[in-house]
ZAMAR-474090 format. One line per field, with one value per residue: residue number from 1; residue in one letter; x, y, z of N, C-alpha, C in turn. Coordinates in nm, 4 decimals. Example, Ala and Ser with C-alpha at 12.3 -4.5 7.8 and 13.67 -1.06 7.14 Angstrom:
! ZAMAR-474090
num	c(1; 2)
residu	c(A; S)
n.xx	c(1.3190; 1.2850)
n.yy	c(-0.5690; -0.2250)
n.zz	c(0.7800; 0.7080)
ca.xx	c(1.2300; 1.3670)
ca.yy	c(-0.4500; -0.1060)
ca.zz	c(0.7800; 0.7140)
c.xx	c(1.3200; 1.2900)
c.yy	c(-0.3300; 0.0030)
c.zz	c(0.7800; 0.7870)
This chain:
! ZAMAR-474090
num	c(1; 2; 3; 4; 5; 6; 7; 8; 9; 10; 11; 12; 13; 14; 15; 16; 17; 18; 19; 20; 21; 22; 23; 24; 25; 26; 27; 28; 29; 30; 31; 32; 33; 34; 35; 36; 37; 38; 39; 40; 41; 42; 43; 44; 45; 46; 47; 48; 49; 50; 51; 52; 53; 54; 55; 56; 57; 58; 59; 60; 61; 62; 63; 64; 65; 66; 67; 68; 69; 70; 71; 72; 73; 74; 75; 76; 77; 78; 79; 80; 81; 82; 83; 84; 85; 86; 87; 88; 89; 90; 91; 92; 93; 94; 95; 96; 97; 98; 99; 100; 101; 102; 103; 104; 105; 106; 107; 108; 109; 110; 111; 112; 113; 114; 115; 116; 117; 118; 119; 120; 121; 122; 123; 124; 125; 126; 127; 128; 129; 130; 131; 132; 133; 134; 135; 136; 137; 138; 139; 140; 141; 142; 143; 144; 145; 146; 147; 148; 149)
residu	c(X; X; X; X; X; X; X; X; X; X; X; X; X; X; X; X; X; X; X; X; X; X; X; X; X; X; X; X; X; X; X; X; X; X; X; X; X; X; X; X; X; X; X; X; X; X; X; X; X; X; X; X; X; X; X; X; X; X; X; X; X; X; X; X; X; X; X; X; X; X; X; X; X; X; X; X; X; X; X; X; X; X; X; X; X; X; X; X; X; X; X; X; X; X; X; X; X; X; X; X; X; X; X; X; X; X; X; X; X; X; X; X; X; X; X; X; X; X; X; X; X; X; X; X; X; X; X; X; X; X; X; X; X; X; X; X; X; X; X; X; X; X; X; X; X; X; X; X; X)
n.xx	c(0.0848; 0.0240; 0.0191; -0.0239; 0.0727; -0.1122; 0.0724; 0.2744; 0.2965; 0.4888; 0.6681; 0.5658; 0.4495; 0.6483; 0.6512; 0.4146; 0.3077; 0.0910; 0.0248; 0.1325; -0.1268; -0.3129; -0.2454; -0.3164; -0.5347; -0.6579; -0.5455; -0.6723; -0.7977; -1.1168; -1.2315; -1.3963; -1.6042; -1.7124; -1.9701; -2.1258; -1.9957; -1.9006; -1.5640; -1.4160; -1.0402; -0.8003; -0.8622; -0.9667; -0.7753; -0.7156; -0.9387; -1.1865; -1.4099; -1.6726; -1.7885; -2.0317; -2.1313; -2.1873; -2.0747; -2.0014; -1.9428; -1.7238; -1.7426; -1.9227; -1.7665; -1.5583; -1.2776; -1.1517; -0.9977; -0.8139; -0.6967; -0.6941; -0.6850; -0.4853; -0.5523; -0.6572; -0.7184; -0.8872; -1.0499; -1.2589; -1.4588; -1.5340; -1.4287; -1.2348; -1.2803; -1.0032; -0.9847; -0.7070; -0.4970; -0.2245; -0.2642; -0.1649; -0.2597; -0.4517; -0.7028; -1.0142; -1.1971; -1.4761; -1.6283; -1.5100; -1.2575; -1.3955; -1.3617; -1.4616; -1.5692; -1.3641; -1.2385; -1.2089; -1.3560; -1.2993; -1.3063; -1.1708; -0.9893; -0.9164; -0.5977; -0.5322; -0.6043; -0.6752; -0.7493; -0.8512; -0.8154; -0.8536; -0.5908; -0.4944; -0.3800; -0.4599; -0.2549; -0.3633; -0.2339; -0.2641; -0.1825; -0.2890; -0.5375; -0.8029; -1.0192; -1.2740; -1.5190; -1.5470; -1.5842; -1.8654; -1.9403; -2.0792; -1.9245; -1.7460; -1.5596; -1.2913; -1.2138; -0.9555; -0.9034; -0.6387; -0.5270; -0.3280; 0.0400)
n.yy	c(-0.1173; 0.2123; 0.5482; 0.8938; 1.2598; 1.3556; 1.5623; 1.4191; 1.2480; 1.1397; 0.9522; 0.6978; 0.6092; 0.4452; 0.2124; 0.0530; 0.0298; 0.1409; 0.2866; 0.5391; 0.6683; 0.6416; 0.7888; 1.0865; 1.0735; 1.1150; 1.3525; 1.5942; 1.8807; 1.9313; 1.7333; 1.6995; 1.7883; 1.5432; 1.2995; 1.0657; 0.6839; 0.5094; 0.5061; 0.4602; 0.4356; 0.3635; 0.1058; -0.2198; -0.1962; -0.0129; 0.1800; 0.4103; 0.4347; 0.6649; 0.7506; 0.7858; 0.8049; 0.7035; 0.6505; 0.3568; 0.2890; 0.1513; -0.0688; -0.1961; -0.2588; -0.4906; -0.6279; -0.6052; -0.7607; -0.7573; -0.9446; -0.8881; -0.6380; -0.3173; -0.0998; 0.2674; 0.5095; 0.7747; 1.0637; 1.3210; 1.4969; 1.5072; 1.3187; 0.9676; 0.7068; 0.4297; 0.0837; -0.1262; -0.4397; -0.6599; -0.8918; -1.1535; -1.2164; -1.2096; -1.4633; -1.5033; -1.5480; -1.4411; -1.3839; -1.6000; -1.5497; -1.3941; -1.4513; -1.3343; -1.0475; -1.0095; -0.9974; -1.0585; -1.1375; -1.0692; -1.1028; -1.0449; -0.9126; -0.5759; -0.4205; -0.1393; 0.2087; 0.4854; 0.8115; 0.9537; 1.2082; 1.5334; 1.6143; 1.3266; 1.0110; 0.7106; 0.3851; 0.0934; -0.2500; -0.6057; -0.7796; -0.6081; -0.5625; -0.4310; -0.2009; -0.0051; 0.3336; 0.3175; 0.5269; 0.7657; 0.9809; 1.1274; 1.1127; 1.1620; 0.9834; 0.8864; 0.5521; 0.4608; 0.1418; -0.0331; -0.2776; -0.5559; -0.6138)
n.zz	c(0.0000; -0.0473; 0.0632; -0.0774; -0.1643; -0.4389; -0.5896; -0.6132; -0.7299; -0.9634; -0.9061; -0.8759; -1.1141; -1.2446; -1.1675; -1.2539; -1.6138; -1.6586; -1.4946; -1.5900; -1.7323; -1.5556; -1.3103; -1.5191; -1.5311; -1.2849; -1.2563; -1.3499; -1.4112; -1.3940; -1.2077; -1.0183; -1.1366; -1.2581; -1.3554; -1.1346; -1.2221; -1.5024; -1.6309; -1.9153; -1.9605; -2.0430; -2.2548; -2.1449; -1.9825; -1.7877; -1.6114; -1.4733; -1.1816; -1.0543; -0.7624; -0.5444; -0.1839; 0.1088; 0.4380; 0.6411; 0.8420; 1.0912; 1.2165; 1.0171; 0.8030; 0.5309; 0.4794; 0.1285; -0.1210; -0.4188; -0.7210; -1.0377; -1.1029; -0.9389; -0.7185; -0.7583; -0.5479; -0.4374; -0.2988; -0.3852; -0.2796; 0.0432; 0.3096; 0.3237; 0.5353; 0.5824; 0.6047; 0.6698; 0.6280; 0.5539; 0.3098; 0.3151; 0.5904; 0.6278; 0.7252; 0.7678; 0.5125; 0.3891; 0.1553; -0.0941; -0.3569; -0.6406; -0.9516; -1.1878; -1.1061; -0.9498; -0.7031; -0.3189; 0.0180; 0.3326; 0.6516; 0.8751; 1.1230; 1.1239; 1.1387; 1.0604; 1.0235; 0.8399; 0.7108; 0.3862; 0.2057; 0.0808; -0.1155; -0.1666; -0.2166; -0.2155; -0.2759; -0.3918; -0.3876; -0.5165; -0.2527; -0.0455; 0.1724; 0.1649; 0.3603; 0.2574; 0.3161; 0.5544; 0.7405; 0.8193; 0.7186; 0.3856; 0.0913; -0.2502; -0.4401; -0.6350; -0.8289; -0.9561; -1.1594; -1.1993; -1.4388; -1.3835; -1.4055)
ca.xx	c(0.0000; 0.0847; -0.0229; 0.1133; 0.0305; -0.0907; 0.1623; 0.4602; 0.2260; 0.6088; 0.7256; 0.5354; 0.4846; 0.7528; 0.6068; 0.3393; 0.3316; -0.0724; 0.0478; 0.0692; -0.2856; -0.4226; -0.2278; -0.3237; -0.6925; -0.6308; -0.4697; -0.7472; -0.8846; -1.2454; -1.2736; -1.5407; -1.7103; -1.7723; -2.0688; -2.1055; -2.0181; -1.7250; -1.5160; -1.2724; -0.9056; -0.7498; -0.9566; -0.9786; -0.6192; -0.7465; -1.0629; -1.2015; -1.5334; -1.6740; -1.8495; -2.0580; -2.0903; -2.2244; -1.9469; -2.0663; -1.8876; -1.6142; -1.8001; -1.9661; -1.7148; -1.5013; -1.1677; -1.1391; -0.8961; -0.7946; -0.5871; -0.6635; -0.6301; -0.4593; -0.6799; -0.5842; -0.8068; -0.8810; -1.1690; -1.2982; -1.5151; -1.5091; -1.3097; -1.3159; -1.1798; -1.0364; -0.8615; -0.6060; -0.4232; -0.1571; -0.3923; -0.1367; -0.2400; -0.6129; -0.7603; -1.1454; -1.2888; -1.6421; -1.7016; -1.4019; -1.2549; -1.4867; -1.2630; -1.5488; -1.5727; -1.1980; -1.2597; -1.2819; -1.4045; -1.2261; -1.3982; -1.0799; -0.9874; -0.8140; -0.4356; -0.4688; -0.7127; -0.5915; -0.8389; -0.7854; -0.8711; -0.7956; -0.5131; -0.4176; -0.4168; -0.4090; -0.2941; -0.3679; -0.1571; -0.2946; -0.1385; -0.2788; -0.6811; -0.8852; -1.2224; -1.2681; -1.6525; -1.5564; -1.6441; -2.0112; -1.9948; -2.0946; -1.8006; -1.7321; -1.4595; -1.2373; -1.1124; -0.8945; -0.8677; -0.5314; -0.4709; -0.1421; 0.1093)
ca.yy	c(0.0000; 0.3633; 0.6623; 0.9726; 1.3425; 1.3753; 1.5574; 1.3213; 1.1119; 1.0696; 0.8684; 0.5684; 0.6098; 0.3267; 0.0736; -0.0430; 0.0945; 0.1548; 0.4162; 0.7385; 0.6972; 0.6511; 0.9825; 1.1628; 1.1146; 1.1913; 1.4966; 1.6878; 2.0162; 1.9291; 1.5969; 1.7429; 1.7463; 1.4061; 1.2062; 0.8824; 0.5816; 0.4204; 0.5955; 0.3662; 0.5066; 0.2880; -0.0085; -0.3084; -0.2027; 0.1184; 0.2612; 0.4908; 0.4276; 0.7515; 0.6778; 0.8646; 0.6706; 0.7190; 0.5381; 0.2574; 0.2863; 0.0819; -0.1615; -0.2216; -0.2790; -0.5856; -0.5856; -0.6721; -0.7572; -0.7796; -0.9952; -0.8796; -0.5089; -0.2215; 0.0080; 0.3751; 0.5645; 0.9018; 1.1125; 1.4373; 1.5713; 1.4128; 1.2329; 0.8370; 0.6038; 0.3019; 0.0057; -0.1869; -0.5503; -0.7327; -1.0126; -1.2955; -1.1936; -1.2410; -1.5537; -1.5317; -1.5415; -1.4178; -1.4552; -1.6527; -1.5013; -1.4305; -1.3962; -1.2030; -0.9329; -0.9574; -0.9579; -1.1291; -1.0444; -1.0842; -1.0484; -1.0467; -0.7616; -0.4856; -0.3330; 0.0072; 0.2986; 0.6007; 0.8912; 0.9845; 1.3013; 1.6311; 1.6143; 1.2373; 0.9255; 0.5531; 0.2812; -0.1115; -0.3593; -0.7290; -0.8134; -0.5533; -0.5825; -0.2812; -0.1777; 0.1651; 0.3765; 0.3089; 0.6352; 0.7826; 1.1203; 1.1161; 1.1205; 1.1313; 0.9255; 0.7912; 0.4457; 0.3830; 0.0154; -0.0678; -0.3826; -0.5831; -0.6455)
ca.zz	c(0.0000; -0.0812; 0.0517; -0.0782; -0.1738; -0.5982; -0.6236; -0.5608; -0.8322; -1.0675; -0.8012; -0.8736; -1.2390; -1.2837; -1.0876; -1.3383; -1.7348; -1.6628; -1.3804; -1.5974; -1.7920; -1.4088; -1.2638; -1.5983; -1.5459; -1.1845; -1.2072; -1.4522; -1.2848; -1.3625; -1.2135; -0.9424; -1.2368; -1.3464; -1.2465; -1.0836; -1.2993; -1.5055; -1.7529; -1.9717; -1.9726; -2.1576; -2.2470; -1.9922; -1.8518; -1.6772; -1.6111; -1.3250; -1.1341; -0.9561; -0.6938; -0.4140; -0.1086; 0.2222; 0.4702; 0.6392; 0.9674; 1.0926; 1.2193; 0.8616; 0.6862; 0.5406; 0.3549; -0.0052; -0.1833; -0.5900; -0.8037; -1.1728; -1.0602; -0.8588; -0.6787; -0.6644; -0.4276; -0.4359; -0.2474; -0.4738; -0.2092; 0.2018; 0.3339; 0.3450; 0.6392; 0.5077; 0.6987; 0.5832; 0.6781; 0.4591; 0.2855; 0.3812; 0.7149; 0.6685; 0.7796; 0.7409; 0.3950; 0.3733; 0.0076; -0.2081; -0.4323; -0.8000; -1.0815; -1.2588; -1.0281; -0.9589; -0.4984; -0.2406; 0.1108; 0.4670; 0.8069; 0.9795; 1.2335; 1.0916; 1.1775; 1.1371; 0.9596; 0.7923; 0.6728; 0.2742; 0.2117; 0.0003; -0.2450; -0.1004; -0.2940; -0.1972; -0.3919; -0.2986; -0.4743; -0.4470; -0.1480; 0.0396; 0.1827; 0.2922; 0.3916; 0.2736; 0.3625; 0.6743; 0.7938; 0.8860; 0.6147; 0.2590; 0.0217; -0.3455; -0.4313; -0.7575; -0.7546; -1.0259; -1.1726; -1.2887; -1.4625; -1.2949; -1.5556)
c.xx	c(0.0892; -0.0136; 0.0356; 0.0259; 0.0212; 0.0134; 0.3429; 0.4229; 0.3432; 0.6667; 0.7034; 0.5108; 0.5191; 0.6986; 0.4548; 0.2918; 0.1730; -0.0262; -0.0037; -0.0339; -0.3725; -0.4104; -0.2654; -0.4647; -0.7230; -0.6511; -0.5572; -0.8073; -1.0356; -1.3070; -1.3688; -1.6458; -1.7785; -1.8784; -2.0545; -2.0994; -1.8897; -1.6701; -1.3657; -1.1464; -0.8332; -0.7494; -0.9682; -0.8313; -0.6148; -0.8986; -1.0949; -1.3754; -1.5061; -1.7885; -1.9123; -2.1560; -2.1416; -2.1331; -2.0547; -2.0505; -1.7782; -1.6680; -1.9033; -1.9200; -1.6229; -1.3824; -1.1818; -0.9797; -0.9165; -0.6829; -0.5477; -0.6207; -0.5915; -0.5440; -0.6007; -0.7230; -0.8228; -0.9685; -1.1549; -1.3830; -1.5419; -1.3681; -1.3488; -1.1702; -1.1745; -0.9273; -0.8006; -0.5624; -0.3707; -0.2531; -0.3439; -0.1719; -0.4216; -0.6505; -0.8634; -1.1933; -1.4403; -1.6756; -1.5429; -1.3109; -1.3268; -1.3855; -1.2962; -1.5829; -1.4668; -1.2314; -1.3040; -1.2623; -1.3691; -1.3134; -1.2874; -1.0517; -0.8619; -0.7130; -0.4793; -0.5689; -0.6484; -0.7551; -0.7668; -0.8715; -0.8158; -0.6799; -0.4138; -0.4693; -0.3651; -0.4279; -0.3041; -0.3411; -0.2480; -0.2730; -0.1812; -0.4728; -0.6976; -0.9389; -1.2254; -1.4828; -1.6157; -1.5739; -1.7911; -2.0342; -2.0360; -1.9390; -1.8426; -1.5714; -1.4117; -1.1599; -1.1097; -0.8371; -0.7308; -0.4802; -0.3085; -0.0934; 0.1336)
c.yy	c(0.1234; 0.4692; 0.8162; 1.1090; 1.3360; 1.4513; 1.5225; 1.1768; 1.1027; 1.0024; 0.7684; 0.5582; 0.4644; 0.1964; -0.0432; 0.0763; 0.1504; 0.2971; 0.5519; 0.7541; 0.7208; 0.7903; 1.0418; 1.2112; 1.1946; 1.3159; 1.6107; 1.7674; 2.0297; 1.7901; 1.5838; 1.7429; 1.6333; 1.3322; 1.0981; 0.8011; 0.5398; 0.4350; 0.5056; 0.4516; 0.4356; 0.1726; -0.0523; -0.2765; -0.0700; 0.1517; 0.3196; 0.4678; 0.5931; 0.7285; 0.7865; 0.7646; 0.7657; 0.6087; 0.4913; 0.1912; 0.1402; -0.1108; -0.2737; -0.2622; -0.4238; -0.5666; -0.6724; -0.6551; -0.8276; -0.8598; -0.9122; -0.7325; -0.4268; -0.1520; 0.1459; 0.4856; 0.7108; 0.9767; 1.2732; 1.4712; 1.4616; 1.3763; 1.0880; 0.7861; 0.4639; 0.2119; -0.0737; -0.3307; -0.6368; -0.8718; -1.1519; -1.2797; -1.2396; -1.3703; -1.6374; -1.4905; -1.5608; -1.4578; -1.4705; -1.5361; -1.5139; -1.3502; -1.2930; -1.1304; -0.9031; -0.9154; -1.0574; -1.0280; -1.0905; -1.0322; -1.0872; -0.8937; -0.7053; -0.3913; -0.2463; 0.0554; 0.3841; 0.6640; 0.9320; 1.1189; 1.3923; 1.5607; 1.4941; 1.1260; 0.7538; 0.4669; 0.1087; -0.1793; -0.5037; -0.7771; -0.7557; -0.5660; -0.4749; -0.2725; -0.0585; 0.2015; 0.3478; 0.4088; 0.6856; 0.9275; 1.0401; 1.1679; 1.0845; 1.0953; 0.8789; 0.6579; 0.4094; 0.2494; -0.0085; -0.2197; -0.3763; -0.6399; -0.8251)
c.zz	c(0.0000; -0.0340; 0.0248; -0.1047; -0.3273; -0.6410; -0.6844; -0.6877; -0.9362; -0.9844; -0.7847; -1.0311; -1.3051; -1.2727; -1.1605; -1.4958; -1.7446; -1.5653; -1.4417; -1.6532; -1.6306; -1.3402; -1.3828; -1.5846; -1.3967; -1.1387; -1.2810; -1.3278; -1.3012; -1.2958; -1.1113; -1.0454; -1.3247; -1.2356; -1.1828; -1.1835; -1.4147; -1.6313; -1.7425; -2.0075; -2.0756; -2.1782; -2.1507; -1.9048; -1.7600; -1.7177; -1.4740; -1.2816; -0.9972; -0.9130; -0.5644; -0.2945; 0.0646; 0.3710; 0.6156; 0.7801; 1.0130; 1.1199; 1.1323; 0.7766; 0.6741; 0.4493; 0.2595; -0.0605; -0.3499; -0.6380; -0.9540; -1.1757; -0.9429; -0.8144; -0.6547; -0.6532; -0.4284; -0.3689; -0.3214; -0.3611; -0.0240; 0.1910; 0.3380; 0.4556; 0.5838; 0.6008; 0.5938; 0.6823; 0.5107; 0.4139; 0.2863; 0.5376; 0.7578; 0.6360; 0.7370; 0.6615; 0.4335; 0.2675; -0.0522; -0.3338; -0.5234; -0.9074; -1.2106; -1.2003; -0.9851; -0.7835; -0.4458; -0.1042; 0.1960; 0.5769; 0.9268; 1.0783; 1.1705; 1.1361; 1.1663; 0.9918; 0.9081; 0.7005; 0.5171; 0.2716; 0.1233; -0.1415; -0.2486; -0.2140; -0.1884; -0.2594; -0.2961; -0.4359; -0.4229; -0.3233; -0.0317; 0.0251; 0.2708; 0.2594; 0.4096; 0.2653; 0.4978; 0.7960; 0.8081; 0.7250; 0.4694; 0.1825; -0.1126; -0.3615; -0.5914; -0.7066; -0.9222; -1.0521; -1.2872; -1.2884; -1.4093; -1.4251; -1.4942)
């Protein structure tokens, strides 16, 4: 997992050849302006779901985790609380993995929370499972899907 400031967004770049189409769409100065719903970046190997979301409280929530894609995280208006635990670390499968929805679901107890907010981004690599809404506000949020090479 990554959390960092959009700005510092050439700093990961490297780390998968899908990176700069994901910071490019990112980084646009109208992106308060897009509605809810799922805008293809560059075919099936990026696309962005925007999403508005009412959080679900901590006690609501379960971590997921991805194989076929990266998640990078963004909040456009709120803030969102999202937990996190390494996903060799989680235990208790709720629902299996589904290879056509690309998640599965953990009801294990989660390490540690972190608030995303303003001009902050978080990315989740496979390996990493978190349960984001986990806060009580309303939030609009981007969650960029980046195919894993």
């Amino acid at each position: 997992m990554i959390i960092d400031a959009l700005d510092n967004f050439r700093n990961y770049i490297k780390l998968n050849k899908h990176f700069e189409s994901a910071f490019k769409f990112l980084r646009q100065k109208n992106l308060k302006k897009y509605c809810t719903g799922h805008y293809d970046i560059k075919n099936n190997d990026v696309y962005a779901l925007i999403l508005k979301a009412s959080g679900k409280e901590k006690k609501n929530v379960l971590l997921e985790a991805h194989r076929k894609y990266i998640d990078i995280q963004m909040c456009i208006a709120g803030e969102d609380l999202i937990g996190y635990k390494l996903l060799a670390e989680c235990k208790r499968n709720k629902k299996a993995y589904d290879p056509k929805k690309d998640y599965s679901l953990m009801n294990d107890e989660i390490n540690s929370w972190f608030k995303l907010k303003g001009n902050a981004f978080a990315i989740f690599f496979p390996e990493d499972a978190h349960a984001p809404l986990a806060g009580k506000d309303a939030l609009k949020k981007v969650v960029i899907k980046v195919r894993v090479e």
